[in-house]
C-alpha positions as a LaTeX table, in Angstrom:
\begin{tabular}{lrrr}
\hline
Residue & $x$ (\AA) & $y$ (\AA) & $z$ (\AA) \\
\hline
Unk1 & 44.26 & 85.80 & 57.17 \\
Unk2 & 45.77 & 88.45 & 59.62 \\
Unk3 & 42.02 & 89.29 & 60.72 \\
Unk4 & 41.60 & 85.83 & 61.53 \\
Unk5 & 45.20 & 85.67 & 63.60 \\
Unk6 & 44.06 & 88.53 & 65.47 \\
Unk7 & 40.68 & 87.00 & 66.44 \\
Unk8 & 42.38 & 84.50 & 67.34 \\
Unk9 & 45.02 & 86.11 & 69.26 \\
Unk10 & 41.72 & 88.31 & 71.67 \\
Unk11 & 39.90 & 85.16 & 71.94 \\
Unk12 & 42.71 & 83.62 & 73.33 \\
Unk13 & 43.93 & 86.34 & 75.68 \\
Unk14 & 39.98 & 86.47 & 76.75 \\
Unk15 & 39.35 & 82.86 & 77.82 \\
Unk16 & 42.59 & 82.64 & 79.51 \\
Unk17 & 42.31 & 85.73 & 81.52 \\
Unk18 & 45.48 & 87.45 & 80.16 \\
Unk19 & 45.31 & 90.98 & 78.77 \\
Unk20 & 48.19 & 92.53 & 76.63 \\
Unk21 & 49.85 & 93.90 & 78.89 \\
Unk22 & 50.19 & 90.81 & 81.45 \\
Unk23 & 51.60 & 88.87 & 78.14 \\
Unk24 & 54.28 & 91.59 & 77.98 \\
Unk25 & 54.87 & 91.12 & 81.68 \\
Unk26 & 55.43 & 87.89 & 81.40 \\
Unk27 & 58.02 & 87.81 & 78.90 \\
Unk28 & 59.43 & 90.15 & 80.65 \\
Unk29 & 59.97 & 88.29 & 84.15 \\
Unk30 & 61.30 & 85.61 & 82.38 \\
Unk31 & 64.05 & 88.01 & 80.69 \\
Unk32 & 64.54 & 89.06 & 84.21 \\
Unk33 & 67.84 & 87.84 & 86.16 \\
Unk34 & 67.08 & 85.73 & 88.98 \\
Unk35 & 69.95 & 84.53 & 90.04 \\
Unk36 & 73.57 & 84.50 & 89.67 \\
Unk37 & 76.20 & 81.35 & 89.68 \\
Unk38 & 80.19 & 81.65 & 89.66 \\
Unk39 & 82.44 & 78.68 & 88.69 \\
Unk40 & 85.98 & 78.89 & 88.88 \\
Unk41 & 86.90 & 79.68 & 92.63 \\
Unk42 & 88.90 & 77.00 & 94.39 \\
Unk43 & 90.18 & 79.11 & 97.64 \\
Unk44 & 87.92 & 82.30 & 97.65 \\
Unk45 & 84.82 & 81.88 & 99.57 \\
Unk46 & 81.83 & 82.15 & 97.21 \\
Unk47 & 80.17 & 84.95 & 99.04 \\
Unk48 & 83.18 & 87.19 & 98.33 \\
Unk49 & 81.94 & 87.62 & 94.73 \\
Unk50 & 78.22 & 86.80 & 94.54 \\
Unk51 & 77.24 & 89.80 & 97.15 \\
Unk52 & 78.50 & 92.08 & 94.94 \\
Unk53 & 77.31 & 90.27 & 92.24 \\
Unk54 & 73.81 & 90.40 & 93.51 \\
Unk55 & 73.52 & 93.83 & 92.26 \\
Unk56 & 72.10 & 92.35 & 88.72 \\
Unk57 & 69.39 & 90.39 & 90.08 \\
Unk58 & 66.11 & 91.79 & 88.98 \\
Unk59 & 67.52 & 93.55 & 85.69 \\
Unk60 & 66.63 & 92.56 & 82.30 \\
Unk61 & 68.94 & 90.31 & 80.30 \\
Unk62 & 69.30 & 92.51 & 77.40 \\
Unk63 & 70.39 & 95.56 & 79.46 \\
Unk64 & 73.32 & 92.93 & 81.26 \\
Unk65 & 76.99 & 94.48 & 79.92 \\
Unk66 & 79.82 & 92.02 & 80.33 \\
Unk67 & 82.45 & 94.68 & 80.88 \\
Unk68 & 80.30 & 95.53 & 83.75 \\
Unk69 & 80.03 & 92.20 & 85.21 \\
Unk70 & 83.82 & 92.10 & 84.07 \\
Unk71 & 84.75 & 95.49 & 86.66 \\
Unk72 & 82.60 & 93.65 & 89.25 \\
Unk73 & 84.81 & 90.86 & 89.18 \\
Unk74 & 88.12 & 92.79 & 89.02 \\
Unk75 & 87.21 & 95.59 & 91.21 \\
Unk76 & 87.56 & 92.24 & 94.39 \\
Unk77 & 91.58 & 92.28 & 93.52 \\
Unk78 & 92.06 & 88.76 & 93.93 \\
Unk79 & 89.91 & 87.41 & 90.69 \\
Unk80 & 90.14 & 87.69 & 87.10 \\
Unk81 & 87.09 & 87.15 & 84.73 \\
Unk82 & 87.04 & 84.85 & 82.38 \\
Unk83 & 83.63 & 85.07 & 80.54 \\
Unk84 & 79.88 & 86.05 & 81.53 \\
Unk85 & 77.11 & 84.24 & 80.34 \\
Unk86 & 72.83 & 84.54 & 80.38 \\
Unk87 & 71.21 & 80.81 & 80.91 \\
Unk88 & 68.02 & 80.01 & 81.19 \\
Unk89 & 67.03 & 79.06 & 84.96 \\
Unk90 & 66.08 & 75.50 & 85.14 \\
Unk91 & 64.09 & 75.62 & 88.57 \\
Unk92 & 62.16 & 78.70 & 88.22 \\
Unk93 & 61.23 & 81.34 & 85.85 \\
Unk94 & 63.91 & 84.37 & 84.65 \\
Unk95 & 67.81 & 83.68 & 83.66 \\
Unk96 & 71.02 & 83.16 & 85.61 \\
Unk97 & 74.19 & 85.32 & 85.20 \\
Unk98 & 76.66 & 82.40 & 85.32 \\
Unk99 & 80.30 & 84.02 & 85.60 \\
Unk100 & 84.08 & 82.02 & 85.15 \\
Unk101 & 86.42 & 83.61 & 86.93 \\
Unk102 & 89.99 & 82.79 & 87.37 \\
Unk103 & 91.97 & 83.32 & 91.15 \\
Unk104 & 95.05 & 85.25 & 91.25 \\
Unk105 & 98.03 & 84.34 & 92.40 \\
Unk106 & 97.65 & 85.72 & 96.16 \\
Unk107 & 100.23 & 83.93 & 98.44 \\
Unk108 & 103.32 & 84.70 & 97.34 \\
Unk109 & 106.80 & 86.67 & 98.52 \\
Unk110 & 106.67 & 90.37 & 97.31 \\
Unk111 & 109.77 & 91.85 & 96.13 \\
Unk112 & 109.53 & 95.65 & 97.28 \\
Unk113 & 112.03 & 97.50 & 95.20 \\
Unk114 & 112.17 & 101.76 & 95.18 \\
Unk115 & 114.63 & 103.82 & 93.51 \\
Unk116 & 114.56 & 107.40 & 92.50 \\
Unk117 & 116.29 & 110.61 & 92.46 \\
Unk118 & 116.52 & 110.90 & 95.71 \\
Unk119 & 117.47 & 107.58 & 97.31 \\
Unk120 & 116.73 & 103.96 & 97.08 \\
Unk121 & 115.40 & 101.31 & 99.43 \\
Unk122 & 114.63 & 97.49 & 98.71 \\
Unk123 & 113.17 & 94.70 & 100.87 \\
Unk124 & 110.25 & 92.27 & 100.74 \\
Unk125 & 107.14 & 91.13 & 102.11 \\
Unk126 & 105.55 & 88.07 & 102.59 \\
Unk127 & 101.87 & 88.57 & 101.75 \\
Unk128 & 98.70 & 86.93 & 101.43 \\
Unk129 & 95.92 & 89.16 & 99.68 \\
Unk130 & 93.00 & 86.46 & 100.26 \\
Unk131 & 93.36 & 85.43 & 103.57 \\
Unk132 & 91.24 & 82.60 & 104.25 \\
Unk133 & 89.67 & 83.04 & 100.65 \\
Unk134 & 88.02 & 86.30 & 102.22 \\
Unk135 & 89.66 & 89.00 & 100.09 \\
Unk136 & 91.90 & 89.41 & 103.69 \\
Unk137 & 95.14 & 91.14 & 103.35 \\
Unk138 & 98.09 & 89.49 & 105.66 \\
Unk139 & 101.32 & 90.75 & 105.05 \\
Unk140 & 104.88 & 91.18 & 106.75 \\
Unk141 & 107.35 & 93.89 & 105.43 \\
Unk142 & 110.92 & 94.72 & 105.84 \\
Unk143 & 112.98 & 97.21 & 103.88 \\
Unk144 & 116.21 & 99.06 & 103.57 \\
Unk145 & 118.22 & 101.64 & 101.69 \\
Unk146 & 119.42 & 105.18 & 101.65 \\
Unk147 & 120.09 & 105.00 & 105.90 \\
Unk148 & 116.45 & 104.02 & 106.09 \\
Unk149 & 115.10 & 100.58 & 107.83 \\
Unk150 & 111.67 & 99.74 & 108.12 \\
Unk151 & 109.65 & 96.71 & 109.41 \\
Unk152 & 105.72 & 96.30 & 109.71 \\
Unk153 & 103.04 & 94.15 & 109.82 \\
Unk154 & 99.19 & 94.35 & 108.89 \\
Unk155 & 96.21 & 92.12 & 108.57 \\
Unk156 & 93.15 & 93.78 & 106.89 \\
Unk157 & 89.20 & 92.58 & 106.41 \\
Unk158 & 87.57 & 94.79 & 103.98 \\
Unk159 & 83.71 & 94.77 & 104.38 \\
Unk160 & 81.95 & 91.74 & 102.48 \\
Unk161 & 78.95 & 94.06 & 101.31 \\
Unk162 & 76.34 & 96.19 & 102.50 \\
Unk163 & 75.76 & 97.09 & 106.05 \\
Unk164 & 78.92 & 95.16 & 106.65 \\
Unk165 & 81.78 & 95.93 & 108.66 \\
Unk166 & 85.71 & 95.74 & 108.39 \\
Unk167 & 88.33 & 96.07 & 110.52 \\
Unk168 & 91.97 & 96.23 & 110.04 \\
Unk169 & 95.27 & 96.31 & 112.40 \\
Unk170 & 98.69 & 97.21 & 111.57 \\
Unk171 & 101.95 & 98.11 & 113.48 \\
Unk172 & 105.81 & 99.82 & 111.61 \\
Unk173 & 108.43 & 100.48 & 112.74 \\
Unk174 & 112.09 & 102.23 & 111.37 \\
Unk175 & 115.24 & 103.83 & 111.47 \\
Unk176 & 115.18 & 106.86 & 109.21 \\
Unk177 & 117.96 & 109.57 & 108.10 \\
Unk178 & 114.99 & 112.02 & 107.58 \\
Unk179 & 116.21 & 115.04 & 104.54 \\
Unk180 & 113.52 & 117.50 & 103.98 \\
Unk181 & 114.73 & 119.84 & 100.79 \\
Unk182 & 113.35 & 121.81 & 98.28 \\
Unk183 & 111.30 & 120.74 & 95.06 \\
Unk184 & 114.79 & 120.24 & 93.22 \\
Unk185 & 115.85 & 117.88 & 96.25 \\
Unk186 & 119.32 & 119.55 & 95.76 \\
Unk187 & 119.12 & 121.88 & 98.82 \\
Unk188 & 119.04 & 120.70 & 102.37 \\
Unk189 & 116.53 & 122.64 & 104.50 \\
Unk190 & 116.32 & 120.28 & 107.54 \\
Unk191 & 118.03 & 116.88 & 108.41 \\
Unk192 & 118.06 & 114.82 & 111.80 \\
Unk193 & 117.57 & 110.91 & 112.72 \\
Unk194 & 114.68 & 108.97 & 114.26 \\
Unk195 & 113.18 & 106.19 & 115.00 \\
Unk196 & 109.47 & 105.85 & 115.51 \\
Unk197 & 107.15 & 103.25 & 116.76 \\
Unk198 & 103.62 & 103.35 & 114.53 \\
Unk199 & 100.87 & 100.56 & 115.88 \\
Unk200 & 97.29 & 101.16 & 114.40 \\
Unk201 & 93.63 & 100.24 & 114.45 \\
Unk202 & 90.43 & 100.71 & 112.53 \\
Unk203 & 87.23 & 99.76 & 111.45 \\
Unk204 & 85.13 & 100.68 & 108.40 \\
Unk205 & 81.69 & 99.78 & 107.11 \\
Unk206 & 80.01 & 98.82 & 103.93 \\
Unk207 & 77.34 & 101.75 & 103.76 \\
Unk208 & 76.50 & 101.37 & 100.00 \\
Unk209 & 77.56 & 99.98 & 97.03 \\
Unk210 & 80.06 & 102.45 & 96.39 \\
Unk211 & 80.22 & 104.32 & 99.83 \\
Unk212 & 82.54 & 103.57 & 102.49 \\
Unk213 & 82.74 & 105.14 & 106.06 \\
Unk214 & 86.29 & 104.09 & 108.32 \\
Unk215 & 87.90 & 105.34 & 111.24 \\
Unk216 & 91.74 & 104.87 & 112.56 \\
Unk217 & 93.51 & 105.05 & 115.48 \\
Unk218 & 96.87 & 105.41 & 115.89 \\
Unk219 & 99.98 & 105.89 & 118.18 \\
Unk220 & 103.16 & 107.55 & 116.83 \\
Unk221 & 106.21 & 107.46 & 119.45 \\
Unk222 & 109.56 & 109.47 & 118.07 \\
Unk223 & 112.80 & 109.26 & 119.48 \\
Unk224 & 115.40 & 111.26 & 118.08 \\
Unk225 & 118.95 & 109.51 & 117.15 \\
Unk226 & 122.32 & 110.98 & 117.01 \\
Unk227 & 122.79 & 113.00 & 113.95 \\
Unk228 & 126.62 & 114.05 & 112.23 \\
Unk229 & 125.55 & 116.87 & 110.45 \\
Unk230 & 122.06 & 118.00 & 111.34 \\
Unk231 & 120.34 & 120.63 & 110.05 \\
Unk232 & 117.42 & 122.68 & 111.71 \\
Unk233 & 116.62 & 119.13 & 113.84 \\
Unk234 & 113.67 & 119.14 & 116.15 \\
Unk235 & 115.20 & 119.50 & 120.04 \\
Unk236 & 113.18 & 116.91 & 121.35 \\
Unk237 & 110.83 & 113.94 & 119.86 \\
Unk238 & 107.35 & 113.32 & 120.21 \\
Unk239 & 104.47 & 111.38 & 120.81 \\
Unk240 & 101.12 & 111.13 & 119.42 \\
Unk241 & 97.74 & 109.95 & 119.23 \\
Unk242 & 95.69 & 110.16 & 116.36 \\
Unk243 & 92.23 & 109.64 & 115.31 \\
Unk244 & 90.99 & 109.84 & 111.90 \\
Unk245 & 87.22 & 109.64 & 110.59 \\
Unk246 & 87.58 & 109.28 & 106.71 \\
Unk247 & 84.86 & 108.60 & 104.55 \\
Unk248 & 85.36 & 107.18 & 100.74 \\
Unk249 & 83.59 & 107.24 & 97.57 \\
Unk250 & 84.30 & 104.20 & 94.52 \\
Unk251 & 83.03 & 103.05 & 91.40 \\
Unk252 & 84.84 & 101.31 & 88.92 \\
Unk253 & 84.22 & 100.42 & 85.13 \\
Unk254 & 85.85 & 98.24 & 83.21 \\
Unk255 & 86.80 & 98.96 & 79.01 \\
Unk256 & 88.26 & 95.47 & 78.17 \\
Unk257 & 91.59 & 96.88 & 78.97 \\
Unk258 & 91.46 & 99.61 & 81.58 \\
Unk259 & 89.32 & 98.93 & 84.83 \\
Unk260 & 88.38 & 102.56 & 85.43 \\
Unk261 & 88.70 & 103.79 & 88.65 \\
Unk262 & 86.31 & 107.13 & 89.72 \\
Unk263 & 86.71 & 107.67 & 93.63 \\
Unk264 & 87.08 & 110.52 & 95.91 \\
Unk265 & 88.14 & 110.35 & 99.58 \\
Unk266 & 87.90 & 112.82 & 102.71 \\
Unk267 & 89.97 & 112.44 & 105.73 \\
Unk268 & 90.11 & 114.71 & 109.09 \\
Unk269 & 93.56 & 114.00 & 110.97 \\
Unk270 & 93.10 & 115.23 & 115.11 \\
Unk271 & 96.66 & 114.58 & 117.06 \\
Unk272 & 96.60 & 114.86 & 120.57 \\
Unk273 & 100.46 & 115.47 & 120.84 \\
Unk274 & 101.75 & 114.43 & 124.20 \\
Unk275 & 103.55 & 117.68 & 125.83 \\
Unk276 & 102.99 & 119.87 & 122.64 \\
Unk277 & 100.24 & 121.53 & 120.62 \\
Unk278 & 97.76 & 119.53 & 118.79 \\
Unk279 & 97.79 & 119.22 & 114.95 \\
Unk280 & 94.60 & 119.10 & 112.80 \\
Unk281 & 94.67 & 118.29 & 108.96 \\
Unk282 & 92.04 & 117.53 & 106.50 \\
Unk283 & 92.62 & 115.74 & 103.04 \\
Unk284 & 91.29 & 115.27 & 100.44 \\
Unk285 & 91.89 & 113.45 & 97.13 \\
Unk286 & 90.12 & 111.92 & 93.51 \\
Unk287 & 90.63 & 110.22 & 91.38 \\
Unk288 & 88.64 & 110.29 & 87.58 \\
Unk289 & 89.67 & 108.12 & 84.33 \\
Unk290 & 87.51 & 107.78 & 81.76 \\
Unk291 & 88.09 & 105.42 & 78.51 \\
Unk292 & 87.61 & 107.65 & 75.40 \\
Unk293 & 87.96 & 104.37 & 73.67 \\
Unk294 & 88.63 & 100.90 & 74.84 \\
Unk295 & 92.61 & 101.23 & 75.45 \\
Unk296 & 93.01 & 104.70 & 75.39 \\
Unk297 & 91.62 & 106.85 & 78.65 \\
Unk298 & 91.94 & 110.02 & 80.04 \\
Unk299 & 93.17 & 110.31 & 83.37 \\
Unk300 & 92.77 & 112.76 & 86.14 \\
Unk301 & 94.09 & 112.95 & 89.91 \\
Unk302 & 93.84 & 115.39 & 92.55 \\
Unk303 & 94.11 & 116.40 & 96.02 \\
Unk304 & 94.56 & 118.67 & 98.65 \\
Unk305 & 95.51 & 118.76 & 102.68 \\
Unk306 & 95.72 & 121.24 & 105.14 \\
Unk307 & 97.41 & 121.18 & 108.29 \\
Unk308 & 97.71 & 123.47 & 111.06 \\
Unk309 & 100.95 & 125.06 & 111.82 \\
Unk310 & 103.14 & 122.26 & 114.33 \\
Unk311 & 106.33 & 123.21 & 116.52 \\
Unk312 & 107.36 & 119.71 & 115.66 \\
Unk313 & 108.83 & 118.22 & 111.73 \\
Unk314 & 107.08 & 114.94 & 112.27 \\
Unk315 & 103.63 & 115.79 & 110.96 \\
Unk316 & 104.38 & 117.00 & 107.64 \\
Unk317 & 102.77 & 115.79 & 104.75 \\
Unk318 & 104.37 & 114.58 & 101.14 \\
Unk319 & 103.52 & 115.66 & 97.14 \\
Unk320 & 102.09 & 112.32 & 96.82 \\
Unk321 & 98.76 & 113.40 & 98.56 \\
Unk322 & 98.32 & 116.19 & 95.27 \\
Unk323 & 99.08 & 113.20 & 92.94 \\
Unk324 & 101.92 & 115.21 & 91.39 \\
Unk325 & 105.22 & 113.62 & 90.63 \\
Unk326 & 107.36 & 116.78 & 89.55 \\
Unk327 & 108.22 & 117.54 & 92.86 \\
Unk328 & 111.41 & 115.75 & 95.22 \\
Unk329 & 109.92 & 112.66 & 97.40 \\
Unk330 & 112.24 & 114.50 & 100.18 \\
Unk331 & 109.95 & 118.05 & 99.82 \\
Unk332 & 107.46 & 118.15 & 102.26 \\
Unk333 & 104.83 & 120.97 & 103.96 \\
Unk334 & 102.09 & 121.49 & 105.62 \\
Unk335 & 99.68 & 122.51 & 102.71 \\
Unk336 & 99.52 & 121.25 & 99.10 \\
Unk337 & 96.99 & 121.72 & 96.75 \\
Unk338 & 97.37 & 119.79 & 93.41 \\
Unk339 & 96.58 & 118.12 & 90.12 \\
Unk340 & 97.46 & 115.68 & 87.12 \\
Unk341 & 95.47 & 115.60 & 83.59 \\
Unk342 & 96.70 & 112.84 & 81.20 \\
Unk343 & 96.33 & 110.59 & 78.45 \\
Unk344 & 97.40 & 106.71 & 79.16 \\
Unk345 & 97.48 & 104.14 & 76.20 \\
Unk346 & 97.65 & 100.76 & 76.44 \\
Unk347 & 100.19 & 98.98 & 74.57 \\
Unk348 & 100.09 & 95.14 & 74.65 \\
Unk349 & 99.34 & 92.77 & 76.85 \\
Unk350 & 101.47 & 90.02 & 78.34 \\
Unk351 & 100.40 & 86.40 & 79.30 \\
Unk352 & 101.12 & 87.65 & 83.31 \\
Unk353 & 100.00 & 91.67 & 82.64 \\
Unk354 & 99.06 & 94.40 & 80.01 \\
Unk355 & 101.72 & 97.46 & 79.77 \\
Unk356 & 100.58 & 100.73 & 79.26 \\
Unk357 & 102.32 & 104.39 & 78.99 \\
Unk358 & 101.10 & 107.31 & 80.44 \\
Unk359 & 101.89 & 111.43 & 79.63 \\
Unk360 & 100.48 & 114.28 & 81.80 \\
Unk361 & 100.71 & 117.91 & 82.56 \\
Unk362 & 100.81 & 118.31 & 86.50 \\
Unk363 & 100.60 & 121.65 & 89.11 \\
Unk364 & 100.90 & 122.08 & 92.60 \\
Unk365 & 100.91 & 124.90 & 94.93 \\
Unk366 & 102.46 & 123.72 & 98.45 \\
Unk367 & 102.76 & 125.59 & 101.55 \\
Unk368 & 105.63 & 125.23 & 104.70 \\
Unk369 & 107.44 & 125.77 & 107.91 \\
Unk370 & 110.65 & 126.07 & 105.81 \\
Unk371 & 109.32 & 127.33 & 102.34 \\
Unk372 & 106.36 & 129.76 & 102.09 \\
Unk373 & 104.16 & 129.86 & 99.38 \\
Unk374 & 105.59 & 127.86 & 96.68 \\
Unk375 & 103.76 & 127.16 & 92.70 \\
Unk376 & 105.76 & 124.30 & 90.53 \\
Unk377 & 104.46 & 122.62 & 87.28 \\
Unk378 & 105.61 & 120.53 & 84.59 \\
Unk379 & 105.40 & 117.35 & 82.69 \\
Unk380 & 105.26 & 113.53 & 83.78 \\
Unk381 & 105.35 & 110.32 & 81.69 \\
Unk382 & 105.76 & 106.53 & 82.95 \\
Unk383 & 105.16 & 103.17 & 81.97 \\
Unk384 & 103.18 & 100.79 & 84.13 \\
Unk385 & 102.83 & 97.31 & 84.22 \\
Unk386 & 98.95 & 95.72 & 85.77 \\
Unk387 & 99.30 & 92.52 & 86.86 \\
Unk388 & 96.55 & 90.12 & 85.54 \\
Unk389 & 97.72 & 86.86 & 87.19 \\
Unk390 & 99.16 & 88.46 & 90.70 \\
Unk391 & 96.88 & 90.61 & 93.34 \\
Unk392 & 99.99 & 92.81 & 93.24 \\
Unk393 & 99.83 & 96.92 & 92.57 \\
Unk394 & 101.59 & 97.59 & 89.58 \\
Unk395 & 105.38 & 98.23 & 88.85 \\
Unk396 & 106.25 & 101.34 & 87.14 \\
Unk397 & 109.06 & 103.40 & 85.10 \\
Unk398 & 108.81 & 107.25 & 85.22 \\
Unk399 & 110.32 & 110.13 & 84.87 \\
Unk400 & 109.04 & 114.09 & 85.41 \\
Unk401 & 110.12 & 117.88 & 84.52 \\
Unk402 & 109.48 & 120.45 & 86.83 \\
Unk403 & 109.16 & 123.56 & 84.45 \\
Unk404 & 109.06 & 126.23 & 87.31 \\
Unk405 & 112.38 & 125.10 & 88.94 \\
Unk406 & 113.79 & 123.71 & 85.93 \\
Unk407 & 114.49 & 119.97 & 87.67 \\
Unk408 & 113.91 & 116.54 & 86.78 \\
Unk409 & 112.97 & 113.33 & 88.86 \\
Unk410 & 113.32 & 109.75 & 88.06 \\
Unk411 & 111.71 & 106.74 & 89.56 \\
Unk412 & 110.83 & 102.83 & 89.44 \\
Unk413 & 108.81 & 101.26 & 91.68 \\
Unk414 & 108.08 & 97.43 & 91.93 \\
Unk415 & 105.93 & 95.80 & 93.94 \\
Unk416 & 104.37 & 99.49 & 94.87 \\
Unk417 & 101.92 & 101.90 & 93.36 \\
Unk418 & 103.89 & 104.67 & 91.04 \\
\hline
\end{tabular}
């Protein structure tokens, strides 16, 4: 009987023409993803998700992984996936990848709130993270606290896709009783009162799928305010115009709990400083978490930025760029070279967010005008909030234990990245 099948089989293949291998191809094309459908958007424009999307067309059905269509989907900001399906196409040969996605919340007033051990300041914005249903950003800001005031406004157009371009412009202004300190924040090595002016322009492009080219320019005008007490203040202010080529790496993968983010970024600084001597800098900074199992990652950030020596306080740069929290948010030099290795849990997840907790081991070698050559490390833990219903960063409890200069700092954010 299975001789028979087989004859069967060749004198079948023969008379129609068809060999083997073209029956193999055949099944194959019509495994093949041909195109892709999304139901669920009411305000975002459908092109917002389906270029990106795109990227599956032509693979086989089999080798389609929903947590991959999933990070797709969550990597725009402003959706949240709901389920990913293979259908058969009923006008042509091969399958559809038909995705349900949900829109987030995106119009909404954002309560900004900061407080840590150095200060607080709260305010608000009103903001609009899918402007026009094009994953546009349009928001107005206003804070206070700790002698500080700050206003600004932005309006941002990422690129679409590939070969793309994006634009974005942005102006700030504030009030500020500036304190630089030590890494304790107890000591006071400099203190005087400004108020700057901060418009800003740029434009990026969609180079690849993960690649991303921008450039900024920006004016920074600094008047200096009366000040009680200062301490080593600047004699005059300063103005500024800076241009900054930056180009940025992304690609994102998603666990069923975590969307993991794996992105580096370099950034050149040139100020021409109006009647003083130009400052250069160069950052850069990563960022690496990997799922060792779905809700349980390891996490990694790091940076560095170097700056040429500057007569003037004003371009100094902040821990934050290391991705280090041991240190005071009022410390700041010219250098810093830095890391964080971690383990972050999830924990549950809410009908509006999932919770997770977060420990890590952090170092950071810094470099100033006021402080030489300075080595801290220690220990850092915080719980964050991610907001599944809201395109809103998440809110976040921490705290962190500078070993070298026996110190703590504290901090909650809301409405900001920790």
């Amino acid at each position: 009987m299975r001789q028979i099948f087989t004859a069967v089989l060749l004198f079948a293949a023969v008379t129609t023409g068809l060999c083997p291998q073209e029956i193999s191809g055949s099944i194959q094309e019509e495994n093949k993803i041909t195109a892709v459908s999304v139901t669920g958007l009411k305000r975002t424009k459908p092109h917002i998700i389906e270029k990106p999307l795109q990227k599956f067309i032509g693979r086989n059905a089999g080798t389609i992984d929903t947590n991959e269509v999933f990070a797709v989907v969550k990597s725009t900001g402003v959706l949240e996936p709901l389920s990913a399906d293979i259908l058969d196409n009923q006008e042509k040969s091969g399958k559809t990848l038909a995705v349900t996605v949900r829109e987030k919340w995106a119009i909404f007033p954002v309560p900004l709130v900061s407080v840590n051990s150095n200060g607080w300041s709260a305010g608000g914005a009103l903001a609009d993270s899918n402007a026009f249903g094009l994953k546009d950003v349009i928001m107005a800001m206003g804070m206070f606290g700790s002698g500080d005031v700050t206003a600004g406004v932005m309006y941002a157009n990422t690129p679409d896709g590939i070969g793309e371009f994006g634009w974005n412009v942005m102006g700030f202004f504030s009030i500020k009783e500036n304190e630089n300190t030590d890494q304790t924040g107890d000591k006071t090595l400099r203190r005087y009162n400004s108020m700057s002016i901060n418009p800003a322009i740029g434009l990026s492009y969609g180079l690849s799928e993960h690649v991303t080219p921008s450039v900024n320019l920006s004016y920074r005008y600094i008047q200096l305010r009366y000040t009680e007490n200062p301490v080593n203040a600047p004699e005059n202010g300063a103005q500024g115009i800076t241009l900054s080529p930056n180009i940025g790496i992304r690609h994102n993968t998603w666990d069923g709990y975590f969307l993991n983010e794996k992105s580096a970024s370099l950034k050149y600084n040139y100020t021409l400083i109006i009647d003083g001597d130009d400052v250069h800098s160069v950052s850069l900074n990563a960022v690496f978490n990997h799922s060792i199992i779905p809700g349980f990652r390891f996490t990694a950030k790091g940076g560095m930025t170097f700056s040429t020596p500057s007569t003037l306080p004003f371009f100094v740069s902040s821990p934050a760029v290391a991705g280090v929290h041991i240190l005071s948010g009022t410390y700041s030099a010219n250098r810093f070279a830095g890391g964080s290795l971690g383990l972050e849990k999830y924990l549950f997840k809410l009908k509006f967010g999932t919770i997770s907790v977060t420990a890590a081991y952090q170092a950071v070698y810094s470099h100033g005008d006021l402080l030489k050559y300075q080595f801290d490390h220690g220990a850092a833990a915080m719980v964050q909030m991610y907001f599944s219903g809201l395109a809103l960063p998440a809110m976040g409890l921490g705290g962190a234990y500078n070993v070298d200069k026996n110190a703590w700092q504290f901090a909650f954010n809301m409405g900001m990245a920790f």
